[in-house]
LOPA-433604 format. One line per 5 residues: number of its first residue (from 1); their letters; for each residue z, x, y of C-alpha. Coordinates in steps of 0.1 Angstrom, whole numbers, plus 5000, padded with zeros to 4 digits. Last residue first. Layout:
BEGIN
NUM = a = Z:X:Y; ...
***
This chain:
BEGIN
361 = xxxxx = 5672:4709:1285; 5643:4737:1300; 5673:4765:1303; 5677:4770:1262; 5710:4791:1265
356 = xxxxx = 5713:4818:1239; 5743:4837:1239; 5742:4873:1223; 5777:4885:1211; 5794:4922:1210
351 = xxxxx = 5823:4897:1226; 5829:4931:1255; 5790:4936:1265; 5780:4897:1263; 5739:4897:1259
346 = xxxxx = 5725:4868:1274; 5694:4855:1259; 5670:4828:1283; 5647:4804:1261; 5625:4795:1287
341 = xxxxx = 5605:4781:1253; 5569:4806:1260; 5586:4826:1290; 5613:4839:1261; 5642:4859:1288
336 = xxxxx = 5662:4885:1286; 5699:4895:1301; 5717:4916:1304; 5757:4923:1315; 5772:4891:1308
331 = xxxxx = 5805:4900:1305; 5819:4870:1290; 5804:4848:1272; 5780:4825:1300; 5788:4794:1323
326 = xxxxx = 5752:4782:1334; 5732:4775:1367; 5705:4760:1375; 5680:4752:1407; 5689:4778:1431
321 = xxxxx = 5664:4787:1457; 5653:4823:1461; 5635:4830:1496; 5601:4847:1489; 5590:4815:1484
316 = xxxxx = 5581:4799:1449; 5610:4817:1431; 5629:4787:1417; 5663:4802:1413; 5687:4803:1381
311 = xxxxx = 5723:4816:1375; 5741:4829:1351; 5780:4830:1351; 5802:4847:1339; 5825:4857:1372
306 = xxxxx = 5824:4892:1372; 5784:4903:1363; 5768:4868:1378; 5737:4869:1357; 5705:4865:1373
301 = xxxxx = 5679:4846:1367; 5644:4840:1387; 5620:4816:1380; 5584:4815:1384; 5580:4787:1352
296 = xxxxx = 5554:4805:1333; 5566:4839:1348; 5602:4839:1337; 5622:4865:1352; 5649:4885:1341
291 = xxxxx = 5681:4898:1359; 5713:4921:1348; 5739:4926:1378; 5751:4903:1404; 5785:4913:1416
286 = xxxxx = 5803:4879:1416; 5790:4865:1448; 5754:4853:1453; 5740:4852:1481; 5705:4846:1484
281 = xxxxx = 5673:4875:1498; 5641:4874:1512; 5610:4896:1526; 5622:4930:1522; 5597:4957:1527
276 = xxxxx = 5581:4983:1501; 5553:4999:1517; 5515:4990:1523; 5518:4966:1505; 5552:4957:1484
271 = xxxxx = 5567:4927:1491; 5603:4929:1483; 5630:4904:1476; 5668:4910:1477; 5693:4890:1455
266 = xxxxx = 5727:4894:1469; 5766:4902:1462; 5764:4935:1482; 5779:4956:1459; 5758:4942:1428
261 = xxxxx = 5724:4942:1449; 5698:4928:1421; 5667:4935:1434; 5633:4913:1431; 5602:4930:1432
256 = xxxxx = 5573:4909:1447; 5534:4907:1428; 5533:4866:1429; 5543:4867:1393; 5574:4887:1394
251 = xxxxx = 5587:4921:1391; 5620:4930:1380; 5649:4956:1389; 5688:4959:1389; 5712:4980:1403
246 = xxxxx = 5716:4982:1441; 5746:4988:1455; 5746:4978:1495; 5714:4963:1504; 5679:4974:1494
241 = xxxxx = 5669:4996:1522; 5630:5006:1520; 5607:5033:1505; 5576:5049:1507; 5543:5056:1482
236 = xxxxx = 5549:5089:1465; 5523:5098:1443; 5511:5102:1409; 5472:5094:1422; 5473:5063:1398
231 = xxxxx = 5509:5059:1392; 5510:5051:1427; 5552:5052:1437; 5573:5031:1455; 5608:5032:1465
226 = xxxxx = 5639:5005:1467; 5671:5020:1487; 5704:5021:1483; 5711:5061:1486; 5735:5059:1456
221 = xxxxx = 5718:5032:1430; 5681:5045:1440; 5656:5014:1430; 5626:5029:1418; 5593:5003:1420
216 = xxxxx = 5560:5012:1405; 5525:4999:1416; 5499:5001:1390; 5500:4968:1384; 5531:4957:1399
211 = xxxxx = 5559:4972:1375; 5601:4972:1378; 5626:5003:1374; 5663:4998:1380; 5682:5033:1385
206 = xxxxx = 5673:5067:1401; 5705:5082:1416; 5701:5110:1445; 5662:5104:1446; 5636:5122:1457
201 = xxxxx = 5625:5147:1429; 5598:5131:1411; 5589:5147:1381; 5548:5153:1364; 5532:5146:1338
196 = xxxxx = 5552:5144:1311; 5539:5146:1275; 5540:5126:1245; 5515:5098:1253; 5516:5094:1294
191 = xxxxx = 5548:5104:1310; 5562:5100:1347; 5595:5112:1352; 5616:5101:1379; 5643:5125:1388
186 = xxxxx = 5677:5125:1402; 5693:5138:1368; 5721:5116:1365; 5697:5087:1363; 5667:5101:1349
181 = xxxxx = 5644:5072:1357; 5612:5069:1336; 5578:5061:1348; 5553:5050:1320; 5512:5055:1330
176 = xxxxx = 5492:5032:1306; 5473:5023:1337; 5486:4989:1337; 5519:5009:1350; 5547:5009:1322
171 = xxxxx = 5583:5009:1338; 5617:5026:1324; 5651:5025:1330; 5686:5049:1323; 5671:5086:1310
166 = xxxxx = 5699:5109:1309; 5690:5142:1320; 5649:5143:1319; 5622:5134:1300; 5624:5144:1268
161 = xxxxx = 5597:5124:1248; 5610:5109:1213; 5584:5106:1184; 5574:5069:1181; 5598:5045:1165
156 = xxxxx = 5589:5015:1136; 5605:4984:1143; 5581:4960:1126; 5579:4932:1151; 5573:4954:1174
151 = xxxxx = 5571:4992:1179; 5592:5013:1195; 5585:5033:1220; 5619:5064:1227; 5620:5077:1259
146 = xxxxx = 5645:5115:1254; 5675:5128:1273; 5696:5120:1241; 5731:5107:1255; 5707:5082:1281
141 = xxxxx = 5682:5072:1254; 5655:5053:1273; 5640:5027:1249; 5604:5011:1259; 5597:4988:1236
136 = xxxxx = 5563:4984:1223; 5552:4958:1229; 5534:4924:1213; 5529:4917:1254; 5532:4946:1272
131 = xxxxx = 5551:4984:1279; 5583:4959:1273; 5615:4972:1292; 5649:4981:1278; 5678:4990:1299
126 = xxxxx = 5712:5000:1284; 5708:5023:1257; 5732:5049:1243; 5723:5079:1214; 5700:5090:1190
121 = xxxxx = 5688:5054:1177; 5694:5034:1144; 5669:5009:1145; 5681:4974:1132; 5662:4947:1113
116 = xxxxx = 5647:4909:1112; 5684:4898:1125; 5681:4858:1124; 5682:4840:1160; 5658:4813:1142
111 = xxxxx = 5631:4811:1172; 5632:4850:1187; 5639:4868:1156; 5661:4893:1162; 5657:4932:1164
106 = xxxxx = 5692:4950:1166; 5681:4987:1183; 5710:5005:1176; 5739:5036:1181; 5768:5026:1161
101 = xxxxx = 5789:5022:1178; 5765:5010:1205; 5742:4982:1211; 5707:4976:1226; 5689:4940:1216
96 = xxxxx = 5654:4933:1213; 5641:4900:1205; 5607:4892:1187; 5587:4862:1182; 5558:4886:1184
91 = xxxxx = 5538:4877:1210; 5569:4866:1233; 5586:4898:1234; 5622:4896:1247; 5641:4921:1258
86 = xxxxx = 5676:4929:1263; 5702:4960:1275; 5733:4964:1270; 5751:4949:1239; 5785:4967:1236
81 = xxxxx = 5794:4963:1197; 5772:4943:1175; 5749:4916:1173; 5771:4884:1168; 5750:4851:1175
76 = xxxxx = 5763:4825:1199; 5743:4797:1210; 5740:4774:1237; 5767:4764:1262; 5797:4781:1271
71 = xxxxx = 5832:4759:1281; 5849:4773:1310; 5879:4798:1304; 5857:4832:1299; 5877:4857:1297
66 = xxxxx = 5882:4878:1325; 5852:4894:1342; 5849:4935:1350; 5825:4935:1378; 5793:4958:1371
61 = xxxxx = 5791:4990:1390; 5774:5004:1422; 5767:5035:1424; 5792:5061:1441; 5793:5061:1481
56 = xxxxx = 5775:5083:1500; 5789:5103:1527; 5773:5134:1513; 5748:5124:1490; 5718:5144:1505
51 = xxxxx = 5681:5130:1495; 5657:5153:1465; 5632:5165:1481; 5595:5151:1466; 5574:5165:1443
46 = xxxxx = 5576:5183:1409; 5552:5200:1385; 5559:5200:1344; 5555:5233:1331; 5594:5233:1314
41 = xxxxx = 5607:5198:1315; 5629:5192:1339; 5667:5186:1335; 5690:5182:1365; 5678:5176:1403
36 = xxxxx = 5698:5203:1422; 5684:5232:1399; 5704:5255:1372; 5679:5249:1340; 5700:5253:1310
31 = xxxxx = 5706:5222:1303; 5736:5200:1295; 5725:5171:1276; 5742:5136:1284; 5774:5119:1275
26 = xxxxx = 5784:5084:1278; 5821:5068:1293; 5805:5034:1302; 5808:5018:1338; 5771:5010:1344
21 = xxxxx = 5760:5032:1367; 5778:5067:1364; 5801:5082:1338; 5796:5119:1320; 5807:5128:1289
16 = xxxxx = 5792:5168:1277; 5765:5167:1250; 5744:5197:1238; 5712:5186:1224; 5689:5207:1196
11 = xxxxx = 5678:5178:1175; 5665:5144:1182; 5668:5121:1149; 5654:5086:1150; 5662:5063:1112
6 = xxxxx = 5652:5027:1104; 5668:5001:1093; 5645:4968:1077; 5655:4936:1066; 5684:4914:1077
1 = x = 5689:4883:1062
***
């Protein structure tokens, strides 16, 4: 039975439909402000010049699967139109699901799949990202321009923090420090409480974000390339090719970020110190798009985006190995994962279903 709904209202936007990574028609907040990098909040210093695009192609998209002809193992729970974007809090018992038409945060209950409430939000969501364990969740609101917390298992919202033209990922640094990529923007935003500190301007497309400490990662979905930033001394660290269409971002255990290249049909690895640098990569065809990582069994999934499948690698080495694989719903676009059961929930953008696969059977 489902329990709570709340209400976010952010006032005074304009809207005009733009596309970019992802594939969805969405709309985002025509500003005032006539500079090459979008919206930035007024008093808020920059750095960094912002790369040409001539000659560059557009970001990487998801492949558009058929219907899924294999039989799909697990569990299928309805959540709502256009899942995009998952998270799993382990603490609370408490999965987070993005959908649209309406506009929601769908919270689930992590061991009984039953829907504990639904946030109404602002606008479209497609990454989610955990500040820590027990949360909150960090909810970029691309239509809204604005990083929503919420809180878990209650679902209560903080007050939204404009941060730049349509906000796609986020990161927290263990310095409380949360970095926020303004995807049609070029900027990264870096906001502590309810204010932002300061934008970085280098980026033609800012897209996945991932966390080592207080290291951040930035992949850049048109120039193809993973950077690094301090979120100590709100800096720019340096950056490093990341393959053909870069997408997707996630840290794991042994302090690597791990890329999902959807253009290029690969999973790249990065070491980070002194700069980012890639250390491994596997093929894996299909467009690989949403990943998650499971810490207490260092593996790696990633969802196969045009051929619905999921698959998982043992990340001992800095070269992923595959150990499983799974047929998924269709479309599996994001994915999250329970490091407590390896519970691993695949949201299905075009079903409006999440699949839940228990990968330890």
């Amino acid at each position: 039975m489902e329990k709570r709904r709340h209400t976010i209202f952010v006032a005074g936007c304009v809207v005009l439909t733009l596309t970019g990574c992802g594939g969805h028609s969405r709309q985002t907040t025509d500003s005032s402000l006539s500079t090459t990098t979008g919206l930035v909040p007024s008093g808020v210093p920059s750095e960094g010049a912002r790369p040409s695009s001539s000659g560059l192609l557009p970001a990487a998209e998801p492949q558009s699967a058929p219907t899924q002809s294999n039989p799909v193992a697990g569990r299928i729970v309805a959540v709502g139109r256009g899942p995009e974007g998952v998270v799993v809090d382990a603490a609370s018992r408490t999965v987070a699901v993005a959908t649209r038409h309406p506009d929601q945060l769908v919270l689930i209950n992590a061991d009984t799949a039953a829907v504990t409430g639904r946030v109404s939000l602002p606008g479209s969501v497609r990454h989610l990202e955990l500040v820590q364990p027990a949360g909150p969740v960090l909810v970029p609101v691309e239509t809204a321009n604005a990083l929503i917390r919420v809180d878990l298992p209650r679902g209560i919202a903080a007050v939204p923090v404009v941060t730049g033209t349509a906000p796609h990922d986020a990161a927290a640094a263990t310095n409380g420090n949360i970095f926020v990529s303004n995807e049609l923007g070029g900027t990264v935003a870096v906001v502590r409480g309810n204010a932002v500190l300061k934008a970085f301007t280098d980026s033609v497309q800012p897209a996945g974000m991932a966390a080592v400490a207080n290291t951040i990662g930035m992949l850049d979905a048109r120039a193809n390339t993973l950077t690094t930033y301090d979120a100590v001394s709100l800096s720019i660290v340096g950056s490093a090719p990341a393959g053909a269409g870069p997408t997707h971002l996630i840290a794991d255990r042994h302090g690597r970020m791990i890329a999902a290249d959807t253009r290029g049909n690969a999973v790249r690895v990065f070491t980070l110190a002194p700069t980012p640098s890639q250390v491994g990569s596997v093929t894996q065809p299909g467009g690989p798009y949403g990943i998650a990582y499971d810490a207490a069994r260092d593996r790696l999934w990633c969802a196969s985006s045009g051929s619905n499948e999921v698959v998982g690698y043992d990340m001992t080495t800095s070269n992923p190995r595959e150990v499983k694989r799974f047929s998924t719903v269709q479309n599996p676009y994001s994915l999250g994962i329970d490091s407590t059961t390896g519970r691993l929930f695949v949201a299905g953008v075009t079903g409006g279903v999440l699949q839940i696969l228990d990968t330890t059977a």
